[in-house]
mmCIF file as Biopython writes it, N, C-alpha, C and O atoms, coordinates in Angstrom:
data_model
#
loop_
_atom_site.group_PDB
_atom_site.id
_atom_site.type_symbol
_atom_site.label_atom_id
_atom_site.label_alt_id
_atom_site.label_comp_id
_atom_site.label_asym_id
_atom_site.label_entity_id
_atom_site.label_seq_id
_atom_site.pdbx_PDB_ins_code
_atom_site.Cartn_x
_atom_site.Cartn_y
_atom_site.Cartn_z
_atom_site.occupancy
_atom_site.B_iso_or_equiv
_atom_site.auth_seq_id
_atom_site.auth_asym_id
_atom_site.pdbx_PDB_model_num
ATOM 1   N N  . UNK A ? 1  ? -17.119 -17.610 -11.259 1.0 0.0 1  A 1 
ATOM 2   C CA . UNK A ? 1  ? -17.966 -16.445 -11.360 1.0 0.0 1  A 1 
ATOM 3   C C  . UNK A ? 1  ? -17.168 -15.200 -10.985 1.0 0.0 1  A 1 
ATOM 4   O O  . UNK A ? 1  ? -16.691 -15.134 -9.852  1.0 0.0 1  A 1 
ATOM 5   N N  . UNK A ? 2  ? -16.968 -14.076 -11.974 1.0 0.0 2  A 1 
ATOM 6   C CA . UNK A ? 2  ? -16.584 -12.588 -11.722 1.0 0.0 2  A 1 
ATOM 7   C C  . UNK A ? 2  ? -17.225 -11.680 -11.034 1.0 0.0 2  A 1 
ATOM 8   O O  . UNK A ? 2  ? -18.408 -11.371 -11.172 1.0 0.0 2  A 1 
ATOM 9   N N  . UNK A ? 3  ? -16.270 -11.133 -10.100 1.0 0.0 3  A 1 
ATOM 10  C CA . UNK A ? 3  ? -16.941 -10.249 -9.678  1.0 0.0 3  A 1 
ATOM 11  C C  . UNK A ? 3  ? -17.967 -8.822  -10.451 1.0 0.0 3  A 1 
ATOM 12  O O  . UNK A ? 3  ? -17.556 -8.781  -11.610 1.0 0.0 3  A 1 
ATOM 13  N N  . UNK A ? 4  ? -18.670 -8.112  -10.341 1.0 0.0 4  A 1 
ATOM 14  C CA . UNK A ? 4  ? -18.762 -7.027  -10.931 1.0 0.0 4  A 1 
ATOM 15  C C  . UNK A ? 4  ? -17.345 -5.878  -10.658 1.0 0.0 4  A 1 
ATOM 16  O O  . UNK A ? 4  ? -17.204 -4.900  -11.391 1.0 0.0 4  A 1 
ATOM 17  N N  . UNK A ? 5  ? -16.618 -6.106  -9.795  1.0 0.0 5  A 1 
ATOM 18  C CA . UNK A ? 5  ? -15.617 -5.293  -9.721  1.0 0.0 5  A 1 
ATOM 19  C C  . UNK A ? 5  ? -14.023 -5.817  -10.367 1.0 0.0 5  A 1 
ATOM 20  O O  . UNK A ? 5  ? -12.886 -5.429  -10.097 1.0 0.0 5  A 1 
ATOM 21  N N  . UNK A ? 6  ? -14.533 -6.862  -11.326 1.0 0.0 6  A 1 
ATOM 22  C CA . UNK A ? 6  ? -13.255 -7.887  -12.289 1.0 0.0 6  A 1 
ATOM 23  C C  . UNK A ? 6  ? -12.802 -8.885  -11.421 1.0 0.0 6  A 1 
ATOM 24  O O  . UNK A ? 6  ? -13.075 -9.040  -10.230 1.0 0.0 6  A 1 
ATOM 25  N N  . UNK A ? 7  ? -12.275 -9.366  -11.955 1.0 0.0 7  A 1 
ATOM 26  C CA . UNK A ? 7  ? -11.469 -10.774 -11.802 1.0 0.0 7  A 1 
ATOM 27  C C  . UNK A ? 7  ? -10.653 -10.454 -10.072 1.0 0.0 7  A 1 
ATOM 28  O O  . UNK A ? 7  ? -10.860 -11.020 -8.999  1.0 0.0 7  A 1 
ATOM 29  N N  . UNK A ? 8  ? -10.006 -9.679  -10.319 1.0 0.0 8  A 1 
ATOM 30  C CA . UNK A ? 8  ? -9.400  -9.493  -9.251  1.0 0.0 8  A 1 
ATOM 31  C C  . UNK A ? 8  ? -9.319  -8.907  -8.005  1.0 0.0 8  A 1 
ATOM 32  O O  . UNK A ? 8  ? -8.405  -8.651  -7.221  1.0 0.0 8  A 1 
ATOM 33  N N  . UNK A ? 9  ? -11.504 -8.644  -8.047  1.0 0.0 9  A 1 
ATOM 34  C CA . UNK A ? 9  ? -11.385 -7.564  -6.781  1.0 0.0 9  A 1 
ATOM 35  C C  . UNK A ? 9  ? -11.304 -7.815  -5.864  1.0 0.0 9  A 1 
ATOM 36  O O  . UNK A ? 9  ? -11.856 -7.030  -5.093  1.0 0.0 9  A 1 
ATOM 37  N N  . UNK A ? 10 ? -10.672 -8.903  -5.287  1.0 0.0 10 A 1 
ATOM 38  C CA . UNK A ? 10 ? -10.664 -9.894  -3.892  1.0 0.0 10 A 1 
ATOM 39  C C  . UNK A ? 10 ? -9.362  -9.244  -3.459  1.0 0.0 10 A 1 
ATOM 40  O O  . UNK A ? 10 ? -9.195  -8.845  -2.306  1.0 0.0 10 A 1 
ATOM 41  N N  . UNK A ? 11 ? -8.259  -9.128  -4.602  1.0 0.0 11 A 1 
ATOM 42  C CA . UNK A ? 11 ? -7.055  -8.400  -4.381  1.0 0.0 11 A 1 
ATOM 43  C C  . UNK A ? 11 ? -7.054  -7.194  -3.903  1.0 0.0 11 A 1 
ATOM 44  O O  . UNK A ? 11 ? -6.805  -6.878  -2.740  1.0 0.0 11 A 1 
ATOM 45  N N  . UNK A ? 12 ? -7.403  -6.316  -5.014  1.0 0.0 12 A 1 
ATOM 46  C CA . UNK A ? 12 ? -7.625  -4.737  -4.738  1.0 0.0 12 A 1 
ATOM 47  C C  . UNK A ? 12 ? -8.235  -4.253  -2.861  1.0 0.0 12 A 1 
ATOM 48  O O  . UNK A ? 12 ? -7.879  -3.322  -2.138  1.0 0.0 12 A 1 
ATOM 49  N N  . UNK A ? 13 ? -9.098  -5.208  -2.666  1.0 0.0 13 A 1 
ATOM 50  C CA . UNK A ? 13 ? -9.945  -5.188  -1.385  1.0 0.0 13 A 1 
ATOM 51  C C  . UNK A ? 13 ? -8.847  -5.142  -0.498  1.0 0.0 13 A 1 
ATOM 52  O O  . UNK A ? 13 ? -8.608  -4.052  0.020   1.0 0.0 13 A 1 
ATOM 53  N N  . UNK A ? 14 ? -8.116  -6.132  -0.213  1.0 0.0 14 A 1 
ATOM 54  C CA . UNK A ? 14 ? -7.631  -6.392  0.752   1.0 0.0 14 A 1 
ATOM 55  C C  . UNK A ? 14 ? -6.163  -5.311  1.039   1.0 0.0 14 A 1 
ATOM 56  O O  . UNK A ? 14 ? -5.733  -4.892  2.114   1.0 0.0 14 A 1 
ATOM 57  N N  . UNK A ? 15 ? -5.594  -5.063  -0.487  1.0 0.0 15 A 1 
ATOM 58  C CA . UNK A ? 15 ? -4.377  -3.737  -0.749  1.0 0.0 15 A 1 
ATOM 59  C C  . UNK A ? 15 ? -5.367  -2.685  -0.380  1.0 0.0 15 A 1 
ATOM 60  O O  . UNK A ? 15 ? -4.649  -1.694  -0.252  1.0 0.0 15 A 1 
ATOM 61  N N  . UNK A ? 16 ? -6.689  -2.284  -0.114  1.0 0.0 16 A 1 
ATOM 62  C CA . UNK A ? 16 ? -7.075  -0.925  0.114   1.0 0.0 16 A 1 
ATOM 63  C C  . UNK A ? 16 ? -7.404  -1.464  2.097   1.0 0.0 16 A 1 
ATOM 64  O O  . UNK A ? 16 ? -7.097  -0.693  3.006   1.0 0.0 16 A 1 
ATOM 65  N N  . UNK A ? 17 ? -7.751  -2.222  2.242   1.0 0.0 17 A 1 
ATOM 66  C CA . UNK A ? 17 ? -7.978  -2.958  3.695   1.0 0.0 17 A 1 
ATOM 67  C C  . UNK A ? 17 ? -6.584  -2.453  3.761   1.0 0.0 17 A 1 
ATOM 68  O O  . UNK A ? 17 ? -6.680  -1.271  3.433   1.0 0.0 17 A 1 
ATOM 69  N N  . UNK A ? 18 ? -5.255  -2.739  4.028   1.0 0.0 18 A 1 
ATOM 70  C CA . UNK A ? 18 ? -4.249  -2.527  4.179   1.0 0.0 18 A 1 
ATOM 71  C C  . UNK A ? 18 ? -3.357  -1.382  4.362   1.0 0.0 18 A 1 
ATOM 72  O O  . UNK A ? 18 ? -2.369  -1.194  5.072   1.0 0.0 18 A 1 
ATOM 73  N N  . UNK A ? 19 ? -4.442  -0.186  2.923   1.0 0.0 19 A 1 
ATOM 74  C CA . UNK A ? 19 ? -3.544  1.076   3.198   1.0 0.0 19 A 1 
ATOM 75  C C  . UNK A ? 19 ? -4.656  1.726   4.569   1.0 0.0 19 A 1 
ATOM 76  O O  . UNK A ? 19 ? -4.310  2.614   5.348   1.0 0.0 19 A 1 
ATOM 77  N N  . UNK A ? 20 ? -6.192  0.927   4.586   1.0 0.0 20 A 1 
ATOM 78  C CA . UNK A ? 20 ? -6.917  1.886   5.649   1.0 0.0 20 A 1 
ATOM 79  C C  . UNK A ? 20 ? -6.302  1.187   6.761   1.0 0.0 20 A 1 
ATOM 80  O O  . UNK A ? 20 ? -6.148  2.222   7.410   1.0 0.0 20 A 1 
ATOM 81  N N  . UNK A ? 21 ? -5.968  0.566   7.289   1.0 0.0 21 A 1 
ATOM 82  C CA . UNK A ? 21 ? -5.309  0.254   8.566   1.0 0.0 21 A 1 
ATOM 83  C C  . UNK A ? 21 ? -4.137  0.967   8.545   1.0 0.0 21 A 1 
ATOM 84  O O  . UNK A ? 21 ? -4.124  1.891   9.357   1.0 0.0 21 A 1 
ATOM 85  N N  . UNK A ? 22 ? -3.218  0.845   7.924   1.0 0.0 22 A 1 
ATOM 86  C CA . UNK A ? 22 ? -2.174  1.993   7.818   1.0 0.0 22 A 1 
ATOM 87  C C  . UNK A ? 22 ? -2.435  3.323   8.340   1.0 0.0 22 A 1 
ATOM 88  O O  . UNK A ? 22 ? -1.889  3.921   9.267   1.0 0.0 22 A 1 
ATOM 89  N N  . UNK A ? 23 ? -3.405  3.679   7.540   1.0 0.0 23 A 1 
ATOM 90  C CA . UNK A ? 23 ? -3.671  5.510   7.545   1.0 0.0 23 A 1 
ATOM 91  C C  . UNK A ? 23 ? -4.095  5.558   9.134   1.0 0.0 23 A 1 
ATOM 92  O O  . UNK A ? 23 ? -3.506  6.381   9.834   1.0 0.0 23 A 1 
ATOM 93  N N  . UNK A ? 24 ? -5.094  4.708   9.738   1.0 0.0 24 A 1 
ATOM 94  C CA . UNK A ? 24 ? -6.149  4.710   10.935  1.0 0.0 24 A 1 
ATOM 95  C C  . UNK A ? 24 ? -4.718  4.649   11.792  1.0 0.0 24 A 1 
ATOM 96  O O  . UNK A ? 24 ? -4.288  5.596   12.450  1.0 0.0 24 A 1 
ATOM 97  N N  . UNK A ? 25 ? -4.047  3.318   11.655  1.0 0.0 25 A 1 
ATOM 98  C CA . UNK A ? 25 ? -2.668  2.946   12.841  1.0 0.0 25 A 1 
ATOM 99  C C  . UNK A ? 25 ? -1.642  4.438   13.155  1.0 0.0 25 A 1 
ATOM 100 O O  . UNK A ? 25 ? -1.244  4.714   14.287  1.0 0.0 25 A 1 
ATOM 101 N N  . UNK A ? 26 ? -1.358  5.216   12.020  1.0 0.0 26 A 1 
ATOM 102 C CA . UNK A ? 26 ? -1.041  6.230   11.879  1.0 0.0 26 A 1 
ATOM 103 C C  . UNK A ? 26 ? -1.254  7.309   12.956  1.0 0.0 26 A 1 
ATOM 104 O O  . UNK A ? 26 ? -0.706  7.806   13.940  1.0 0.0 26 A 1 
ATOM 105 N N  . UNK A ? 27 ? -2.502  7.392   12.114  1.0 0.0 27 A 1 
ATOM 106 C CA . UNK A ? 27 ? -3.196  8.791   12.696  1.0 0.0 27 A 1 
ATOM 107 C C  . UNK A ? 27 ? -3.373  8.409   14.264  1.0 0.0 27 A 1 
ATOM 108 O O  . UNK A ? 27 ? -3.361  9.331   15.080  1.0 0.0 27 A 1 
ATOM 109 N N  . UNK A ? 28 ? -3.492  7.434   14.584  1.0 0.0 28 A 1 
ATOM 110 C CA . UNK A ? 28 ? -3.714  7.109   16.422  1.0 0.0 28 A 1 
ATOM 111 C C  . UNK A ? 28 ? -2.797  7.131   16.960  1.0 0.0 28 A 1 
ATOM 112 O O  . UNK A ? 28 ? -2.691  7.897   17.917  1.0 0.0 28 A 1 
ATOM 113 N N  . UNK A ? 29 ? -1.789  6.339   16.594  1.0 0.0 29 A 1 
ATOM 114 C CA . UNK A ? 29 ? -0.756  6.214   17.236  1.0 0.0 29 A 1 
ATOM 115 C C  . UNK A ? 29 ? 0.829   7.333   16.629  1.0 0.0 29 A 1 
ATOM 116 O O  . UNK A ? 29 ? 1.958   6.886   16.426  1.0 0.0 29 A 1 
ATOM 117 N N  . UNK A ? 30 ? 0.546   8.267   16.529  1.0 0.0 30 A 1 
ATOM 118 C CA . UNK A ? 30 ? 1.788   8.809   15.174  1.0 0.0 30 A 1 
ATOM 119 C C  . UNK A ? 30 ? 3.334   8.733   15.828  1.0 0.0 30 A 1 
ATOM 120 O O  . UNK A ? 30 ? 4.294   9.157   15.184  1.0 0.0 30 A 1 
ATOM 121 N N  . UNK A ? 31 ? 3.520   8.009   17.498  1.0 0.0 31 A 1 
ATOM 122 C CA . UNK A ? 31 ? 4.663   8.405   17.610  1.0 0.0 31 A 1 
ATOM 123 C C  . UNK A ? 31 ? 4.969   7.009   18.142  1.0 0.0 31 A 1 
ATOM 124 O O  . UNK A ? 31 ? 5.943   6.948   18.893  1.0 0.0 31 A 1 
ATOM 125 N N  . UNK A ? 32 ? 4.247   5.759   17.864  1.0 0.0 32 A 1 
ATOM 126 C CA . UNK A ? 32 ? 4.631   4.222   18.122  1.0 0.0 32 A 1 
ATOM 127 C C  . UNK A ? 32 ? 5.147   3.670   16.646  1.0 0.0 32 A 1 
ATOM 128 O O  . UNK A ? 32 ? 6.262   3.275   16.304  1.0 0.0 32 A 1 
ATOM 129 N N  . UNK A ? 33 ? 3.625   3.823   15.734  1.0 0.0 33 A 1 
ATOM 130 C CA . UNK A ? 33 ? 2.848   2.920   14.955  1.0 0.0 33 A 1 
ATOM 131 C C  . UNK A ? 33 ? 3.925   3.138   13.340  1.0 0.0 33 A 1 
ATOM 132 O O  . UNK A ? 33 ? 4.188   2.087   12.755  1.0 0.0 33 A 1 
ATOM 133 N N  . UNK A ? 34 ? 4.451   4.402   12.751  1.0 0.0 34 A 1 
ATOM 134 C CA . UNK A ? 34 ? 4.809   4.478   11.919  1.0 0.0 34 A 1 
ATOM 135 C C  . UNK A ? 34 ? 6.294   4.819   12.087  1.0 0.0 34 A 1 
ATOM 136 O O  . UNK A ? 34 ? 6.821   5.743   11.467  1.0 0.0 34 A 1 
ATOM 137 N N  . UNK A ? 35 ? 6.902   4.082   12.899  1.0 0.0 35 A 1 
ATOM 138 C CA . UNK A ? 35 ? 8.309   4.309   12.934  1.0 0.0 35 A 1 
ATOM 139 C C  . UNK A ? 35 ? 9.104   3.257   12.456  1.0 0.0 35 A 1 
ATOM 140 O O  . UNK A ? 35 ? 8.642   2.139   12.226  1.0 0.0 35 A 1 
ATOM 141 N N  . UNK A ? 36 ? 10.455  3.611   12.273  1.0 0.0 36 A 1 
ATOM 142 C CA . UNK A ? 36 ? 11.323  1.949   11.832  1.0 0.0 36 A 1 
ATOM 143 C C  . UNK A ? 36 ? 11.009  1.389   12.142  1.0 0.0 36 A 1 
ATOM 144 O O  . UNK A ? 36 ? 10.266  0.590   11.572  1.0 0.0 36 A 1 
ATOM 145 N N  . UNK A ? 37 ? 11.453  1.372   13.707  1.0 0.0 37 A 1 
ATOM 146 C CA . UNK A ? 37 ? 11.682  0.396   14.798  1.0 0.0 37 A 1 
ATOM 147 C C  . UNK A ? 37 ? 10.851  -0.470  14.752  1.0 0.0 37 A 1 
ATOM 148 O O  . UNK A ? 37 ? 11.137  -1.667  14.700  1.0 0.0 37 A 1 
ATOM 149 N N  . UNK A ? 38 ? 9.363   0.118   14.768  1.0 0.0 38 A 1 
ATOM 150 C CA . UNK A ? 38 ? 8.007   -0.766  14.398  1.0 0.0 38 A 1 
ATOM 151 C C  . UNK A ? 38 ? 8.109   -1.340  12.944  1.0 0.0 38 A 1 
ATOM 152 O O  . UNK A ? 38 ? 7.736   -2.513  12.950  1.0 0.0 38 A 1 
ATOM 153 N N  . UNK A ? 39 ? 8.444   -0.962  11.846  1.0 0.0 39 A 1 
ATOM 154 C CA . UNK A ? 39 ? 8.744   -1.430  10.318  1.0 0.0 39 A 1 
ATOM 155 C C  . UNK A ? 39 ? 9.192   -2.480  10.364  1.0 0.0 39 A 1 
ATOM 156 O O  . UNK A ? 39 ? 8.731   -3.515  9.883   1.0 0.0 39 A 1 
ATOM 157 N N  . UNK A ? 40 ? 10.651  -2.243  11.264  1.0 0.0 40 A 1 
ATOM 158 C CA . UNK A ? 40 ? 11.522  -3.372  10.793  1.0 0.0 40 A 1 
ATOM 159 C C  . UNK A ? 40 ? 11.048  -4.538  12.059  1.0 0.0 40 A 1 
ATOM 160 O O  . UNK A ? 40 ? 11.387  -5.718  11.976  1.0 0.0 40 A 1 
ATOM 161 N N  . UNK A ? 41 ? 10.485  -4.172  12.847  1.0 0.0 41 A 1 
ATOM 162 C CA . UNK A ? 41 ? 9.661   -5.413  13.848  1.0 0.0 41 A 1 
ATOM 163 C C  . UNK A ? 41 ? 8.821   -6.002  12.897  1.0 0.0 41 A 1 
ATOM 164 O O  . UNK A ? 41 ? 9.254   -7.054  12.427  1.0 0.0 41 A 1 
ATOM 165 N N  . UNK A ? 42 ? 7.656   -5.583  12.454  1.0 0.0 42 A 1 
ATOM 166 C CA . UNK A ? 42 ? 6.640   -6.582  11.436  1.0 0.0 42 A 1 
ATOM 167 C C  . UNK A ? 42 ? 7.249   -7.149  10.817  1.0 0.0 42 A 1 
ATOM 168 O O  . UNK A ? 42 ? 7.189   -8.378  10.800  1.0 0.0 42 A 1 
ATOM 169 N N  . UNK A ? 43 ? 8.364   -6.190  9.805   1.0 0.0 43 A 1 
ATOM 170 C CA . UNK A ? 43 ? 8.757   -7.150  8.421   1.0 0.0 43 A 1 
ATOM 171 C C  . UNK A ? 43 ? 9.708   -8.268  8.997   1.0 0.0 43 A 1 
ATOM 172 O O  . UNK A ? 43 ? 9.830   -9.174  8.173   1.0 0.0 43 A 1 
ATOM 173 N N  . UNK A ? 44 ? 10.492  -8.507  10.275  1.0 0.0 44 A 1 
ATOM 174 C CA . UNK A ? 44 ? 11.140  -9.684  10.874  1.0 0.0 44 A 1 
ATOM 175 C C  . UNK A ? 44 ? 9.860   -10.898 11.290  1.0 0.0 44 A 1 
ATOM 176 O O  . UNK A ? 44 ? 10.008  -12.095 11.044  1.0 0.0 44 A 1 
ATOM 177 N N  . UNK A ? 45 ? 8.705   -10.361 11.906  1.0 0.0 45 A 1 
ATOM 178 C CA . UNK A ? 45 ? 7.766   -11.073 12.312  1.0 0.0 45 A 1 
ATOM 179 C C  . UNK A ? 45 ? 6.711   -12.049 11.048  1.0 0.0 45 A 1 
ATOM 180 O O  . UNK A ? 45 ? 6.069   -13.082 11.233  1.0 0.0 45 A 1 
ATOM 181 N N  . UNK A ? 46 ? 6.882   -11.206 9.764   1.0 0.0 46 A 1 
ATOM 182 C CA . UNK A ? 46 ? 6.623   -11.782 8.498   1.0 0.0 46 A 1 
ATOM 183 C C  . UNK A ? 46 ? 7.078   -13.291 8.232   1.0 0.0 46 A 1 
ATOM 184 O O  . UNK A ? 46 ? 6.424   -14.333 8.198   1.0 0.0 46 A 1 
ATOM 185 N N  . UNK A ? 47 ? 8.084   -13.095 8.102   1.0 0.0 47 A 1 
ATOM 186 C CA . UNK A ? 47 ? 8.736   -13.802 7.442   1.0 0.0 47 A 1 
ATOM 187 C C  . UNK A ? 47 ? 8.417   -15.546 8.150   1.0 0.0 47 A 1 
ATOM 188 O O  . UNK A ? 47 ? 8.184   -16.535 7.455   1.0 0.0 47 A 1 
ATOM 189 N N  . UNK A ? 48 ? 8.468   -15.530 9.169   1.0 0.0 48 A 1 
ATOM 190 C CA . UNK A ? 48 ? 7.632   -17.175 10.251  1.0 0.0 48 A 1 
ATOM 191 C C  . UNK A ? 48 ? 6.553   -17.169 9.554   1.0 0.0 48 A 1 
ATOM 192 O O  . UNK A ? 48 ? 6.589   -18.027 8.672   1.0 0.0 48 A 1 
ATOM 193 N N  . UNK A ? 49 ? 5.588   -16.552 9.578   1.0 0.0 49 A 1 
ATOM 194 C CA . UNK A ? 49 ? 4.186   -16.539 9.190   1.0 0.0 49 A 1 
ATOM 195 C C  . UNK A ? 49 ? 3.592   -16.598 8.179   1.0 0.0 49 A 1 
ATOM 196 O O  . UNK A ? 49 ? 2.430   -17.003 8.180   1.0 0.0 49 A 1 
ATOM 197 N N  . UNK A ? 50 ? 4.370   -16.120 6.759   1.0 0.0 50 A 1 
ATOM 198 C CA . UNK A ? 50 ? 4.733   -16.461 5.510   1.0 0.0 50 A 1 
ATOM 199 C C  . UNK A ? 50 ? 4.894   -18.050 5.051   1.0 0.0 50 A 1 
ATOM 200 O O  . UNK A ? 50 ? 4.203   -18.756 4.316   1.0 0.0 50 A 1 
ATOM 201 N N  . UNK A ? 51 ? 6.316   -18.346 5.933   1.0 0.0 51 A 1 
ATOM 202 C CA . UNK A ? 51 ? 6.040   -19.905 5.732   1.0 0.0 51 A 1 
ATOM 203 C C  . UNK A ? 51 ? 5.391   -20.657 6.518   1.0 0.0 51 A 1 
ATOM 204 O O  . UNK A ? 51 ? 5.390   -21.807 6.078   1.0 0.0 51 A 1 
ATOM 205 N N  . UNK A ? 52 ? 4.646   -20.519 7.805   1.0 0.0 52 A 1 
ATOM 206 C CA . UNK A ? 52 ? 3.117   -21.154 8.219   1.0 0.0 52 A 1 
ATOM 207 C C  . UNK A ? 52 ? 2.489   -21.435 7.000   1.0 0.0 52 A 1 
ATOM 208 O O  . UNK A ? 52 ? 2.400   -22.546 6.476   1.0 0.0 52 A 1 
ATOM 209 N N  . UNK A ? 53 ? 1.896   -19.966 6.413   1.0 0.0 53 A 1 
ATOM 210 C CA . UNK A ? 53 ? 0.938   -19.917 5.233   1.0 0.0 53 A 1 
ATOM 211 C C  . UNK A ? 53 ? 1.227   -20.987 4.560   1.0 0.0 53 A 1 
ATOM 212 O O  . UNK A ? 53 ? 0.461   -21.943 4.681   1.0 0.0 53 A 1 
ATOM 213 N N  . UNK A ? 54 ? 2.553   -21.121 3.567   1.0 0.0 54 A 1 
ATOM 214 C CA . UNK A ? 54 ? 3.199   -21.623 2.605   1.0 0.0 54 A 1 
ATOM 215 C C  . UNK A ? 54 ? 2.937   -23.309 3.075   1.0 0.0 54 A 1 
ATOM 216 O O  . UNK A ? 54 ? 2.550   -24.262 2.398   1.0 0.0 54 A 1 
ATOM 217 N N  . UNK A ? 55 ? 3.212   -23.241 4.096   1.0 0.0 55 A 1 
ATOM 218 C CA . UNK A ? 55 ? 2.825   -24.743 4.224   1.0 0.0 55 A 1 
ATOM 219 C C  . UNK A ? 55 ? 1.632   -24.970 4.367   1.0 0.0 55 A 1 
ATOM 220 O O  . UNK A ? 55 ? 1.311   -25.944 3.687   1.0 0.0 55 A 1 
ATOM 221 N N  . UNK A ? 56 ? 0.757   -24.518 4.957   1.0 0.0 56 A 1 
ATOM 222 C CA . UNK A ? 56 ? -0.869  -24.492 5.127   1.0 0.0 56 A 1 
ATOM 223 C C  . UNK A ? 56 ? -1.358  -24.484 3.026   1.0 0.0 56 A 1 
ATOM 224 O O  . UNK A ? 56 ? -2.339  -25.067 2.564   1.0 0.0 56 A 1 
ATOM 225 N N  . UNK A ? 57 ? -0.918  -24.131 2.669   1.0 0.0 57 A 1 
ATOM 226 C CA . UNK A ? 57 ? -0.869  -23.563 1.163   1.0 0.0 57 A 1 
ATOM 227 C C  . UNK A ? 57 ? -0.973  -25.455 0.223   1.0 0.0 57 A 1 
ATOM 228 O O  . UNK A ? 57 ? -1.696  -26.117 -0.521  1.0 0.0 57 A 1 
ATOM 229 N N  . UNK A ? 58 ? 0.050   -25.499 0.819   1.0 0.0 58 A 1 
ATOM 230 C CA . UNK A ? 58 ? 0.303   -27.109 0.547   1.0 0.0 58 A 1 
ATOM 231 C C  . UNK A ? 58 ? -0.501  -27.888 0.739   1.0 0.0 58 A 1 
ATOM 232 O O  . UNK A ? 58 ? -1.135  -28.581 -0.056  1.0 0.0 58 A 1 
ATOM 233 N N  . UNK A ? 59 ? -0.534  -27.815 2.018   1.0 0.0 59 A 1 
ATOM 234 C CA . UNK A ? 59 ? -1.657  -29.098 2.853   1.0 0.0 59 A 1 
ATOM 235 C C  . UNK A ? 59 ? -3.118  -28.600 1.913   1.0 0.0 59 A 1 
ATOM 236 O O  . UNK A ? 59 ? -3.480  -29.114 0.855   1.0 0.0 59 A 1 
ATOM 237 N N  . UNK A ? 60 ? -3.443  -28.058 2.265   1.0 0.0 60 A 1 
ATOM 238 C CA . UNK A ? 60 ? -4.802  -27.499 1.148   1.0 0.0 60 A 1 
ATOM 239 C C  . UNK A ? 60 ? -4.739  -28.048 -0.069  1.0 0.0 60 A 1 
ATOM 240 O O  . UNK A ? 60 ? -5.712  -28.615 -0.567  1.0 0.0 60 A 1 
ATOM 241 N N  . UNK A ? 61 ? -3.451  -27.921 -0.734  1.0 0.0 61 A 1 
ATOM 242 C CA . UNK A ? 61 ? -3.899  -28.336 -2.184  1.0 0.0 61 A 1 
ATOM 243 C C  . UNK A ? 61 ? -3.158  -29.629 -2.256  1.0 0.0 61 A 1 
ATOM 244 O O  . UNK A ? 61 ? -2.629  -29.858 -3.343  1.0 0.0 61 A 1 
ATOM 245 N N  . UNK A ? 62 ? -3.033  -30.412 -1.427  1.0 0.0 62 A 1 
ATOM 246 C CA . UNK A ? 62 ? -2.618  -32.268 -1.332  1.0 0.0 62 A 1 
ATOM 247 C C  . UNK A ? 62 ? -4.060  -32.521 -1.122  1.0 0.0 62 A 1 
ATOM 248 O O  . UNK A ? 62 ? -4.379  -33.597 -1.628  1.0 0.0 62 A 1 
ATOM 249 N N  . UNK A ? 63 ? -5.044  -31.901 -0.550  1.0 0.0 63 A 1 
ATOM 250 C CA . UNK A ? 63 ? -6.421  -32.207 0.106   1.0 0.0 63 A 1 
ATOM 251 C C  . UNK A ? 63 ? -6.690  -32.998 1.227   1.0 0.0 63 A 1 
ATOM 252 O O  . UNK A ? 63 ? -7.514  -33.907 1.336   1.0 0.0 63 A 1 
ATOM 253 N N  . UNK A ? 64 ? -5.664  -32.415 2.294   1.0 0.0 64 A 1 
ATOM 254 C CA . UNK A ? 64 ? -5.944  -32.220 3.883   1.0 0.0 64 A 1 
ATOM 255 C C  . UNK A ? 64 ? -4.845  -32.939 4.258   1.0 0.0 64 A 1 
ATOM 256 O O  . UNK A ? 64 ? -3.866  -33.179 3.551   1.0 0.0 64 A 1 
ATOM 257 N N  . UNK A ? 65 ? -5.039  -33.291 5.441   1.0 0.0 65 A 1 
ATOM 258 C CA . UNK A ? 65 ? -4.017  -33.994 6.051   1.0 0.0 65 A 1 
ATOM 259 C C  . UNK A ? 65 ? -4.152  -35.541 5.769   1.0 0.0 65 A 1 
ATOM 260 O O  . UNK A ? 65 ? -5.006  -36.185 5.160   1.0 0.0 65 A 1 
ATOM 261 N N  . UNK A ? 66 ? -2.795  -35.963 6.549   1.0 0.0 66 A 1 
ATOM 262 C CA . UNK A ? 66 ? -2.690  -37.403 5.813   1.0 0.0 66 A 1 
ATOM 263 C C  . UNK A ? 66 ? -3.662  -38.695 6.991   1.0 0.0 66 A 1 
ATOM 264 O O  . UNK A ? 66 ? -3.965  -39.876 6.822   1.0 0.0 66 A 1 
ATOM 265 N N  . UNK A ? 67 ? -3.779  -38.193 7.585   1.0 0.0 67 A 1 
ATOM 266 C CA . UNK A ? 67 ? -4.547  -39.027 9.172   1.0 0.0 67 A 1 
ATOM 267 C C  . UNK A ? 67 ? -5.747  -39.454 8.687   1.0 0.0 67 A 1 
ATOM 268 O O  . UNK A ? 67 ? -6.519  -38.589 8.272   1.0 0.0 67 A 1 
ATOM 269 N N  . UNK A ? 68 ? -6.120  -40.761 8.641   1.0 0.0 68 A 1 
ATOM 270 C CA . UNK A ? 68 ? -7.400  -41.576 8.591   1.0 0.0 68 A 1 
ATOM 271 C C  . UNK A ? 68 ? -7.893  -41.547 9.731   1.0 0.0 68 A 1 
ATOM 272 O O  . UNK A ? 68 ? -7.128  -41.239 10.644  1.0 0.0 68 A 1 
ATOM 273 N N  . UNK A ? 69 ? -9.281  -41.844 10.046  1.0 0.0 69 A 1 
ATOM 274 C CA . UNK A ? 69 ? -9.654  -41.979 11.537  1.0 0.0 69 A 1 
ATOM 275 C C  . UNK A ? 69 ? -10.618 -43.211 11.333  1.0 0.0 69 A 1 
ATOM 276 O O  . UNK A ? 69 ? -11.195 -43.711 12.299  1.0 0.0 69 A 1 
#
């Protein structure tokens, strides 16, 4: 089932979720929140958490874990 806002508004949502945390993190913090130092901290902190996902990604579509009880 489509959204009324297309196929893909689950996407769009979350890229506009993203730039409003941006703008808000910004405007509060303007001399922590939008600097390198902070840039290049997240985008190092990405990259672990990425492949969490990636494997969580997996396990989901094998259909769960392998443990009988």
């Amino acid at each position: 089932m489509e959204s009324r806002f297309g196929p893909k508004a689950h996407i769009w949502s979350l890229v506009g979720l993203v730039v409003v945390l941006t703008v808000l993190l910004s405007a509060l913090a303007p001399h922590i929140f939008p600097t390198i130092t902070n840039l290049q901290s997240m985008a190092v902190q990405i990259a672990p958490l990425g492949l969490l996902a990636l494997c969580i990604a997996i396990t989901f579509l094998i259909g769960g874990s392998t443990s009988r009880a």
